[in-house]
C-alpha angles and dihedrals in degrees: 000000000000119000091251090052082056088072089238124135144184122337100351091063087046089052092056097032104028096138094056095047089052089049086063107045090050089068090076090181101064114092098187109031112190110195117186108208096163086110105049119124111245134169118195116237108188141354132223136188132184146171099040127104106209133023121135121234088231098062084038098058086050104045086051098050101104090040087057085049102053121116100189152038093258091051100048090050093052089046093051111050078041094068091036088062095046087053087053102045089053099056084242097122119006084219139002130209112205112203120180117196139159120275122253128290114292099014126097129245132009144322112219117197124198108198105191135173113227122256116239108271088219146030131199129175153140132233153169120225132181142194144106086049099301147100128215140179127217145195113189138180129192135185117200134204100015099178110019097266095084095278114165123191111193135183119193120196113193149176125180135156100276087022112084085181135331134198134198131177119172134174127198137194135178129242123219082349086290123145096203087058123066148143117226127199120192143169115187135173136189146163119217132196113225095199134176095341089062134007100239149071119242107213114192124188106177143163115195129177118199140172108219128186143162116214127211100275091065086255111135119213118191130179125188151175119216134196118191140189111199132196133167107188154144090059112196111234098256094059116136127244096258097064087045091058089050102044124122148033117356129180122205127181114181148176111211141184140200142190124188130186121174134160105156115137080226146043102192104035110359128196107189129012134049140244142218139191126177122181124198115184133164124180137196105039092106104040134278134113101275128063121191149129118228132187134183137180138172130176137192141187132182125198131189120219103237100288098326125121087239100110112181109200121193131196142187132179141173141175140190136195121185124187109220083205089102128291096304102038113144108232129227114276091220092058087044128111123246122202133192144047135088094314099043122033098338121214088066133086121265094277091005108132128075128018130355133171110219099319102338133092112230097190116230137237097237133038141142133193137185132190141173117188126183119220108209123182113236129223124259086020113114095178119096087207102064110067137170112240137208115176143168127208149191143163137139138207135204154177124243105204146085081298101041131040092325091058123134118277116277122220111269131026124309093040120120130060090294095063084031091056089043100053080045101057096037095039112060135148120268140186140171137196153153129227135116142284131224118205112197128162101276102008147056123221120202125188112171136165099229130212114174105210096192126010125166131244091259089043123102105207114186114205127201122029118012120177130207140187120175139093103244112070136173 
């Protein structure tokens, strides 16, 4: 590393490496003089910060650790512009300066000097998010660095179409100063209307704790307790029984984990990379009315044709809940999968595929989908946002209990869950279709001309135009 790589300049990389400098200018001859200094050994002598309001000795002490330990110029740099970016990354400075000097006269090693200029204490802002077929608007304050270690503490008011109110309150702190570590605490409540795909409100009051990191592959790991009040309420009068016989007050208490990999270059419509998402939950150990093991995975991969604009995505996902109530417990319709609509396997209703019960749609405790879809560019159109789109989908839910896979035998062969289950897994719905996709900054638009193949008797399939907004597609 040469000492301009190092990111020094003028008299404070004289000061440090002021033998070397004078070195150089003794060999009048040289035009162009290169000096690697990477290698020199350095200790650090003291650190200074300025600029910023609030930071607590404590985090300090620990962000600056490795920097305290470096034994040479290449280290310290490293360790420098390390902690910078941590500062940065948790609100606590907007930007940071690193200086490096010699120590004063008669002391040993090297200053460094971090200039920063503060974060903003507090954040408030509006917005409008979409997904899972539905539009909501938000108002939002945070306020960041709490205590001086890049705590934030943020509360979240929205209404959307299917969402009466919803609160959120949520409250952040760092691990070993480390961005990519944290604990979050958060108390949230809503209210969901459940319109026109089932008769009846969900309302959800829960406080949840979790330890969440990402390692140094990318990959996010997240575990959490979860408490949750549970009610499913304000039935129409043309809900089935089976939302009269699970309506109420329900009380889970849960341990879940989740895994997260993803290296698209985009969230919305990538064009290179994969995802995947794994979700581990079981609920009941610690208390509560409901006792289950849930588990949920999706994958996704993006290819590129050669260096054409033609990008083929393909996408796979799968779910099971399991009622620990015996082998033929019927599990709660709030823990339950849903399948079908734009985001999901188009070509179906929002909630359309898998079991209802008159006109509502009661969810499932297994289900599986696949998709692969084809980008094309279209002609006359300059813009890369805006594709052409073929695509193909599947997927299937059911029930396991005494009316779904685990039913009672039928006469003749082929009766019973393992014809049921067979039939399940070699008969699902399918749909094609053709439209195009709008990529913009923080949402996907679908609009696609729909044609269901194969739909069972329970499904509701919806052919023609189907519309989409939302960031997670199949």
């Amino acid at each position: 590393m040469a000492a301009s790589e190092a990111g020094f300049d003028g008299p404070s990389a004289r000061g440090i490496f002021g033998d070397a400098f004078r070195a150089a200018q003794g060999d009048r001859g040289a035009t162009t003089q290169v000096i690697d200094v990477s290698q020199q050994a350095l200790c650090l002598n003291q650190f200074h910060i300025s600029g910023i309001s609030r930071i607590r000795r404590g985090f300090l002490a620990t962000l600056l650790e490795r920097l305290f330990e470096a034994k040479t110029v290449e280290q310290a740099v490293l360790e420098s512009r390390e902690a910078a970016g941590k500062l940065q990354a948790l609100g606590i400075a907007k930007h940071v300066v690193v200086e490096l000097d010699r120590a004063e006269e008669g002391r040993e090693g090297v200053d460094v000097h971090f200039r920063c200029e503060d974060g903003s204490r507090y954040v408030i802002k509006t917005g409008v998010d979409v997904g899972d077929n539905e539009g909501t608007a938000s108002v939002a304050g945070r306020l960041n660095n709490i205590w001086g270690g890049g705590e934030s503490l943020e509360a979240i008011y929205s209404r959307g179409s299917k969402t009466q109110a919803a609160f959120q309150g949520t409250l952040l702190v760092p691990v070993d100063a480390d961005p990519q570590k944290h604990v979050e605490l958060r108390a949230t409540q809503v209210a969901l209307d459940a319109r026109p795909y089932s008769a009846h409100d969900d309302v959800r009051r829960a406080v949840s704790s979790a330890f969440r990191a990402v390692d140094a592959a990318g990959r996010s790991h997240g575990l959490r307790y979860l408490a949750e009040w549970r009610e499913l309420c304000n039935l129409g009068s043309a809900a089935s029984p089976t939302l009269r016989a699970d309506a109420g007050h329900t009380l889970k208490s849960s341990v879940e984990y989740t895994f997260v990999f993803d290296d698209r270059d985009s969230a919305t419509v990538p064009t290179s990379g994969s995802i995947v998402r794994a979700t581990a939950e079981v609920a009941g150990l610690l208390g509560g009315d409901v006792r289950f093991a849930k588990a949920r995975a999706e994958m996704q991969t993006n290819q590129r044709l050669g260096k054409s604009e033609w990008i083929v995505s393909t996408g796979a996902q799968g779910g099971l809940l399991w009622s620990f109530d015996g082998p033929r417990g019927r599990s709660p319709l709030a823990d339950r999968f849903f399948l079908g609509g734009q985001t999901t396997v188009r070509g179906f209703e929002h909630r359309g595929i898998g079991p209802h019960d008159h006109n509502d749609s009661v969810g499932g405790d297994v289900f599986y989908a696949a998709g692969v879809s084809l980008l094309t560019p279209l002609p006359y159109v300059r813009t890369t946002a805006l594709k052409g789109h073929l695509w193909a989908n599947a997927g299937q839910l059911g029930l396991l209990d005494d009316r779904g896979l685990l039913r009672e035998p039928k006469n003749g062969p082929g009766g019973g869950p393992p014809g049921e289950i067979r039939r399940f897994f070699m008969r699902p719905s399918v749909a094609v279709g053709f439209g195009l996709v709008y990529r913009h900054s923080i949402v996907r638009a679908e609009l696609s001309c729909c044609l269901p193949l194969v739909a069972a008797t329970s499904d509701r399939p919806k052919a023609g135009l189907q519309f989409g907004l939302g960031v997670q597609f199949l």
